[in-house]
N, C-alpha and C positions, 0 to 999 in steps of 0.2 A: 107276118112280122108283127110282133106285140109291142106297142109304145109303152114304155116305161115311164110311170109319173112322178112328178117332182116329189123326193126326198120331205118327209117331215120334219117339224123339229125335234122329235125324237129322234131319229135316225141320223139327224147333223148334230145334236147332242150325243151321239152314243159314239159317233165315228172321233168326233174332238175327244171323247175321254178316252177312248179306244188307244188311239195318238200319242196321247199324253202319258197312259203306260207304259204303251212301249217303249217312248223316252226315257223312263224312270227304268226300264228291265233290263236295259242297252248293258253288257256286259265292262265293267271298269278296268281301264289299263295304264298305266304312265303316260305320264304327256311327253311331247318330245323333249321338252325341256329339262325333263327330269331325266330322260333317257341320258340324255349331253353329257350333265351334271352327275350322274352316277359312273358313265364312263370315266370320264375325265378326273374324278376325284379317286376310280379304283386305281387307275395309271399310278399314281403320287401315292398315295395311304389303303393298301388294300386290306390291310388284315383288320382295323376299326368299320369295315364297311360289313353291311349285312350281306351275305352272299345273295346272286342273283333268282337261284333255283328256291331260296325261302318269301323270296318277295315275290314270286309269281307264284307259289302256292297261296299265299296270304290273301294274292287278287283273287285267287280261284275260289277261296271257302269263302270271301265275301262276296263274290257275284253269285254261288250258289245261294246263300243266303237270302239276298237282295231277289234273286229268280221268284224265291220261295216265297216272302214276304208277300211279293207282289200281287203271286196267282193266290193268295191267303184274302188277302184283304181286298185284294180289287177283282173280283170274280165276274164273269158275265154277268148272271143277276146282278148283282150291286149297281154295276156300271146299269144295265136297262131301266133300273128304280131311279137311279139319282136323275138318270136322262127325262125320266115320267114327272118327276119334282119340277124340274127346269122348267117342260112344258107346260106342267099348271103353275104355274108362279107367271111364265108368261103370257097365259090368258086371263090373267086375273089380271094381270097389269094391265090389257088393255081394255077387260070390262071397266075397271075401276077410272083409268082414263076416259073411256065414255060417258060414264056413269058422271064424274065429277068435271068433265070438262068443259063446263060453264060458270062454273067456281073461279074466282081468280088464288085463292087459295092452294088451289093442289098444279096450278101451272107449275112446269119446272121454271129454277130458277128464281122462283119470285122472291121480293122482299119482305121476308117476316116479322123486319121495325117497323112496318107501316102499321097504322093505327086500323084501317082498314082490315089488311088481310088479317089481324090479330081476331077483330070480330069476327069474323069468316070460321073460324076454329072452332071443328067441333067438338063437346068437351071430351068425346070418346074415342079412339081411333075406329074400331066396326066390333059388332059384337064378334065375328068370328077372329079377331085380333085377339080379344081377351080369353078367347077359348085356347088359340092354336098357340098363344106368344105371352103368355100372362103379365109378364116381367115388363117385357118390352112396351106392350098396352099401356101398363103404369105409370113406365116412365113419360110415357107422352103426355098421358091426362096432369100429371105434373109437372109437366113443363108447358103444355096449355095453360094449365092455371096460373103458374106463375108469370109468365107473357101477359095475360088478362091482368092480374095485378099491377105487372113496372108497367103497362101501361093505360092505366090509370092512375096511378102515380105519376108520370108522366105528364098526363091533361091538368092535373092540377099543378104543377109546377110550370106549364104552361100558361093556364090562367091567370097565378102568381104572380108570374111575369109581366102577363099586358094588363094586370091591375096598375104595379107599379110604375108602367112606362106613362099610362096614363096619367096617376098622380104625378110625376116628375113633367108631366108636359105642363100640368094644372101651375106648375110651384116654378116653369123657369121663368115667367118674369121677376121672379122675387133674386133670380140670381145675380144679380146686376144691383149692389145697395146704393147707387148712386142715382138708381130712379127713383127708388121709394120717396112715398111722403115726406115730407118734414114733422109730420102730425105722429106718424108712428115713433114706437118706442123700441130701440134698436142700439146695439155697442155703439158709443162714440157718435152716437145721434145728436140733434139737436135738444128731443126731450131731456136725452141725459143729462147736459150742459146745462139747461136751465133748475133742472132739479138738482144738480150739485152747487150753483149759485143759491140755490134755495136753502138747502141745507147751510152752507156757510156763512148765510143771512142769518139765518136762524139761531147759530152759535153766537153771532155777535148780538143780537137780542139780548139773550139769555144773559151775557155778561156784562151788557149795558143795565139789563132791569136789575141786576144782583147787583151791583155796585151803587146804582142809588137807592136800595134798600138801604143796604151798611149802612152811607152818609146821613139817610132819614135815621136809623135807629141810633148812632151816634152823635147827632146831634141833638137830640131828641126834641126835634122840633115836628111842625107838621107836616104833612107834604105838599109842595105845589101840584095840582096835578097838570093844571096848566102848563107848566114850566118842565115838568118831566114828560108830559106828551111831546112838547115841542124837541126835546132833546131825545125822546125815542125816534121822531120822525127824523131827523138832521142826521137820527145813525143809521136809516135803514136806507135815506137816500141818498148817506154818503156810501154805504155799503153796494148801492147797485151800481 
């Protein structure tokens, strides 16, 4: 008695495509619904109906068809090649799992926003990628690249950020104007209030010394100075 050894994956890829032909070669017939439905509408309207013996020829030259197509295109070879593909596609996947599985980058699953695994990113997928997949190589180095870009962009809008939270922690006691100084110069301050009595001091000055010009030059006498000091000072402190 000869033990027989487990099945490869060739042989469980050849049998699954195997399968799946002959699903697709299964000869096509009406469903029964349509059986129902052809009956029952010949009963009522028969002579707009296609007759029955044209509708099962029509199945017939299309299941030949379909036979033909199948043993065409899906031939034993083919099926053996595609099943060979399968199985190196699945031992590279798990060299390549080996190979990189101490990367947190090629875990499934993982998170590609992290700043982290971005770094992680090699600029290239493998050299045998740009030989077997040119296109596809491509697109990746460009989509690596640009990953490496937003995020660096990123860190500096990050940084951005805790500049200004910074300054805004530096500036909140200034948000409260009711603590400020008295000394500072500020809307509606106190400096402002003494500098607008200042200024309106000032205008009454100018119109107290102009007016005893006039009276000196029309009188044409000389001037007191003594007597116009005293009258400048009676208007600046009647003015405060």
């Amino acid at each position: 008695m000869t033990s027989t050894s487990a099945p490869t994956i060739i042989d469980l890829k050849t049998s699954f495509l195997r399968s799946q032909i002959l699903a697709l070669s299964r000869p096509l017939k009406p469903s029964p619904a349509w059986e129902a439905s052809y009956t029952s509408a010949r009963e009522v309207e028969e002579e707009h109906l296609p007759r029955r013996r044209a509708v099962d020829e029509s199945i017939q030259k299309v299941n030949a068809s379909l036979k033909q197509h199948n043993r065409l295109a899906f031939p034993p070879q083919a099926q053996r090649h595609v099943a060979e593909q399968i199985d190196k596609l699945y031992w590279r996947a798990g060299e390549r799992e080996r190979e990189f599985g101490c990367e947190a980058w090629a875990e499934r699953g993982v998170d590609y926003r992290r700043d982290d695994i971005i770094a992680q990113l090699p600029p290239i997928w493998s050299a045998e990628a740009e030989s077997v997949a040119p296109e596809q190589a491509a697109q990746y180095s460009s989509l690596q690249a640009r990953l490496v870009t937003l995020s660096e962009k990123r860190n500096a809008a990050r940084q951005r950020l805790e500049e200004h939270r910074q300054l805004k922690e530096l500036l909140s006691p200034f948000e409260d104007t009711t603590k400020l100084q008295e000394n500072l110069v500020t809307r509606n301050g106190e400096v402002e209030k003494e500098l607008e009595k200042m200024r309106t001091l000032m205008m009454r000055v100018e119109r107290g010394v102009g007016t005893l010009e006039k009276d000196a030059a029309g009188d044409d006498m000389e001037i007191d100075f003594e007597e116009a000091e005293k009258k400048v000072t009676d208007l600046i402190v009647g003015g405060s």
